[in-house]
MIDREN-221000 format. One record per residue (C-alpha): residue number from 1; residue in one letter; x, y, z. Coordinates in Angstrom, 2 decimals. Layout:
+------+------+---------+---------+---------+
| resi | resn |      px |      py |      pz |
+------+------+---------+---------+---------+
|  NUM |    A |       X |       Y |       Z |
...
+------+------+---------+---------+---------+
This chain:
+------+------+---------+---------+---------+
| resi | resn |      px |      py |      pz |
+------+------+---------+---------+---------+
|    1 |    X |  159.07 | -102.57 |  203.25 |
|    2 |    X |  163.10 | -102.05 |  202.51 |
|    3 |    X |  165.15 | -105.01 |  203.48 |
|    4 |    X |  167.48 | -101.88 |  205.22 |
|    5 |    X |  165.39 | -101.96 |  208.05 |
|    6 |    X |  165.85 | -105.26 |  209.50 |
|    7 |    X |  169.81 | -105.71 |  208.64 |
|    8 |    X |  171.97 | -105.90 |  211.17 |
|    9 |    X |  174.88 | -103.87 |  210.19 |
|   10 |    X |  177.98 | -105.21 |  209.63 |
|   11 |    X |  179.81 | -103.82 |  212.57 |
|   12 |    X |  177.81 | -106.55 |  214.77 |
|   13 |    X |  178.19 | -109.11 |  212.30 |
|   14 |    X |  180.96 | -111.67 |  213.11 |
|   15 |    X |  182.56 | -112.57 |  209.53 |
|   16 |    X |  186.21 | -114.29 |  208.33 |
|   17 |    X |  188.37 | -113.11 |  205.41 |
|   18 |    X |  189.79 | -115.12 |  202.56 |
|   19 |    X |  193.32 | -114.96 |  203.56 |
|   20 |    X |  192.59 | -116.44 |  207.15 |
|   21 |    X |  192.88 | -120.42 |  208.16 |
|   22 |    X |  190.46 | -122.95 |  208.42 |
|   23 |    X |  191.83 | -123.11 |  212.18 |
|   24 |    X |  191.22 | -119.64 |  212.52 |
|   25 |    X |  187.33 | -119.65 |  210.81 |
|   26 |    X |  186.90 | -122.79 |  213.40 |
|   27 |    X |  188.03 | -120.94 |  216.11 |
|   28 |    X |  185.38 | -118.00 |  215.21 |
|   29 |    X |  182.69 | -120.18 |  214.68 |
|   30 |    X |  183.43 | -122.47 |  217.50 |
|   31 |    X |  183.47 | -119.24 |  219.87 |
|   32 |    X |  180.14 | -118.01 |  218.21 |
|   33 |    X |  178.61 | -120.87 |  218.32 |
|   34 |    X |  178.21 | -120.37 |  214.17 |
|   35 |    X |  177.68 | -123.27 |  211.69 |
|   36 |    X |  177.77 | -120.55 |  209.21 |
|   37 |    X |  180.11 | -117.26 |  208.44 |
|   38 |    X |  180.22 | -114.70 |  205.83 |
|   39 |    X |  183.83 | -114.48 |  203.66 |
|   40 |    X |  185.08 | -111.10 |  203.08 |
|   41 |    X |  188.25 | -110.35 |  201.08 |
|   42 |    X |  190.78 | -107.91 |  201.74 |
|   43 |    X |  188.38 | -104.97 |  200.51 |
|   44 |    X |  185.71 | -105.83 |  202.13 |
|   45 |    X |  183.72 | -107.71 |  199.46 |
|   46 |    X |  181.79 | -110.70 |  200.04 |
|   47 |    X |  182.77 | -113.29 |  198.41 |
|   48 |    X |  180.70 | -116.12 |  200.18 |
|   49 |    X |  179.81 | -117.96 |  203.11 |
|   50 |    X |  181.49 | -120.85 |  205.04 |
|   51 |    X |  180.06 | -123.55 |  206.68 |
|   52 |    X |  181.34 | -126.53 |  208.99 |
|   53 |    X |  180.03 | -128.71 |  205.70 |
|   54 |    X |  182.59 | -127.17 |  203.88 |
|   55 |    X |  185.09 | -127.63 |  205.96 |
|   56 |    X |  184.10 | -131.39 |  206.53 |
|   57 |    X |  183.64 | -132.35 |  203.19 |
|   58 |    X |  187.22 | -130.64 |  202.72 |
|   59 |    X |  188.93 | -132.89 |  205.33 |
|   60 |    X |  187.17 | -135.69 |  204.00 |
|   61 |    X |  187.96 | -135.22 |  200.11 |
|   62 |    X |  191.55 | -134.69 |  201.38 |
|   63 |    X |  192.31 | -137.99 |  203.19 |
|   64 |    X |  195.85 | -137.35 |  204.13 |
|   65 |    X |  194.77 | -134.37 |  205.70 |
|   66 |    X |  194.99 | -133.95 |  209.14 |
|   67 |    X |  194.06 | -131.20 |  212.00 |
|   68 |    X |  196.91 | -129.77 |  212.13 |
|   69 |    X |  196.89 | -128.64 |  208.14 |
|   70 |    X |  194.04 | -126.26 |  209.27 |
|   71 |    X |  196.52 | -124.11 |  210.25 |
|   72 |    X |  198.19 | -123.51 |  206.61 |
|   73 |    X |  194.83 | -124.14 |  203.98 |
|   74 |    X |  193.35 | -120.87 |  203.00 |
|   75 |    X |  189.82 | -120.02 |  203.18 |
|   76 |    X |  190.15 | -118.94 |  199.53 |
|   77 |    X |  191.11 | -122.25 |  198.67 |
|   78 |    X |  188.46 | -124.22 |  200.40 |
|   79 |    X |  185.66 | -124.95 |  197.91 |
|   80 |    X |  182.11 | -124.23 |  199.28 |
|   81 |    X |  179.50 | -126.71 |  198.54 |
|   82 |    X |  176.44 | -124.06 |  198.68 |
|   83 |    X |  176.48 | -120.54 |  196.80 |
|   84 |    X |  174.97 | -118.32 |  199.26 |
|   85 |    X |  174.22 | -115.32 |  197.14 |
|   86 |    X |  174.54 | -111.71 |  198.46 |
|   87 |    X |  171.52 | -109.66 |  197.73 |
|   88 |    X |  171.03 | -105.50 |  197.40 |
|   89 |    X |  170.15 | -103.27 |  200.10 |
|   90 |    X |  167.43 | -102.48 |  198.12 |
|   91 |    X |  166.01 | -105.36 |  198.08 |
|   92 |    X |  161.86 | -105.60 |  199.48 |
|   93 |    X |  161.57 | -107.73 |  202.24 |
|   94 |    X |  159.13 | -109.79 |  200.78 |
|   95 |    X |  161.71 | -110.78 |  197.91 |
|   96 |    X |  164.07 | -112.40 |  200.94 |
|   97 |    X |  161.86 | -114.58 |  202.57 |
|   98 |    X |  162.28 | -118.15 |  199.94 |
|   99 |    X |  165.88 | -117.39 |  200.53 |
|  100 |    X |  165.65 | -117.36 |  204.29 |
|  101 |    X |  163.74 | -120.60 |  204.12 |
|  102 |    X |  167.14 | -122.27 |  203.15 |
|  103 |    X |  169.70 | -119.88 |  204.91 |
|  104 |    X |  169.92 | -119.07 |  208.14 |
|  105 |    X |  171.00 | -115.22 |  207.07 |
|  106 |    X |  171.08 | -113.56 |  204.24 |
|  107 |    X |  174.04 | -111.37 |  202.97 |
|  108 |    X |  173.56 | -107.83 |  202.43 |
|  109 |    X |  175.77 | -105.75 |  200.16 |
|  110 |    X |  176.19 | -102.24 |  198.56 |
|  111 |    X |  175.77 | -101.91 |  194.46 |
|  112 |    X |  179.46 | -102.19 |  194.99 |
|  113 |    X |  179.34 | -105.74 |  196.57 |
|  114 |    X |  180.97 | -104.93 |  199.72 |
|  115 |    X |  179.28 | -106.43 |  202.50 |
|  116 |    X |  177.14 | -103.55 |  204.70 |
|  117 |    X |  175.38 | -106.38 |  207.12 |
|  118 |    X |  172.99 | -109.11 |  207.23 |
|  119 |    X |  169.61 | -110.18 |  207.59 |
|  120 |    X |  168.81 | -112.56 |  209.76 |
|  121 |    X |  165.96 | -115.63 |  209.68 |
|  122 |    X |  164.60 | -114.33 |  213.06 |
|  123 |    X |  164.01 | -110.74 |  211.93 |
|  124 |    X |  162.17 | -111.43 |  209.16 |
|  125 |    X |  160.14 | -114.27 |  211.21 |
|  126 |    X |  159.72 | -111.14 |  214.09 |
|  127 |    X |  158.87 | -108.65 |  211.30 |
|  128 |    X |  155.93 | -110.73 |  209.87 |
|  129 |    X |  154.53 | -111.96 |  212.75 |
|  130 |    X |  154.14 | -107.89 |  214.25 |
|  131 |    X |  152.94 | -107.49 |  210.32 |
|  132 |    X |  150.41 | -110.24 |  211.12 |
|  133 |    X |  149.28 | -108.94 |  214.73 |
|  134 |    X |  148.66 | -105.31 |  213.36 |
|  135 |    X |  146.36 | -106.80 |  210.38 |
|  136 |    X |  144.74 | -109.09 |  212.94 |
|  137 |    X |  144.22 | -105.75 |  215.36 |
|  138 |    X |  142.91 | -103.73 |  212.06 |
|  139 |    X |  140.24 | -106.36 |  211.39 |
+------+------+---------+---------+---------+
């Protein structure tokens, strides 16, 4: 089965750009209740995922950092500590589940790269579990 049929498109994702703030990301994710968030540049392409370990290990590398300098770093210059790789649309389902055993989503993008959506851990759990009841009701 295509990958297209679980993603959730990306006008229900909740993502950040590049140019925004860590305070800003924090903000998003604190709302959402995220410990993860797709990046998106100006164009819409992904260009990775941020996670409160990045921005952790960011305050903590950068000791005479404070709070308050969340409002004026970049999320373009915060360096992520985990390359979460986009994968095509066209993708088979069964070629994203390793990667959802370490992610709790998985990027989705067009041959382009911009980001069309996501597929999340719980869909593919929800699609093989119905894929296991119908084999058990065939048998």
């Amino acid at each position: 089965m295509n990958a297209a049929f679980l993603i959730t498109p990306k006008s229900e994702v909740k993502f950040v750009y590049e140019h925004w703030t860590i305070r800003q990301a924090l903000e998003k994710m604190e709302h959402y209740r995220y410990s993860a968030i797709p990046i998106l540049n100006k164009q819409g392409i992904y260009v990775g995922t941020l996670t409160e370990g990045d921005i952790l290990w960011n305050l903590k590398k950068n000791e005479d950092l404070d709070f308050r300098d969340t409002e004026n770093i970049a999320l373009k210059d915060v360096p992520r500590y985990r390359d979460i790789k986009a994968i095509s649309i066209d993708v088979e389902i069964e070629d994203i589940m390793a990667t959802s055993l370490t992610q709790n989503f998985v990027p989705i993008v067009d041959d382009s790269g911009v980001f069309i959506g996501m597929i999340r851990r719980r869909e593919i759990i929800a699609y093989l579990l119905k894929l296991r009841a119908s084999t058990i009701n065939h048998v």
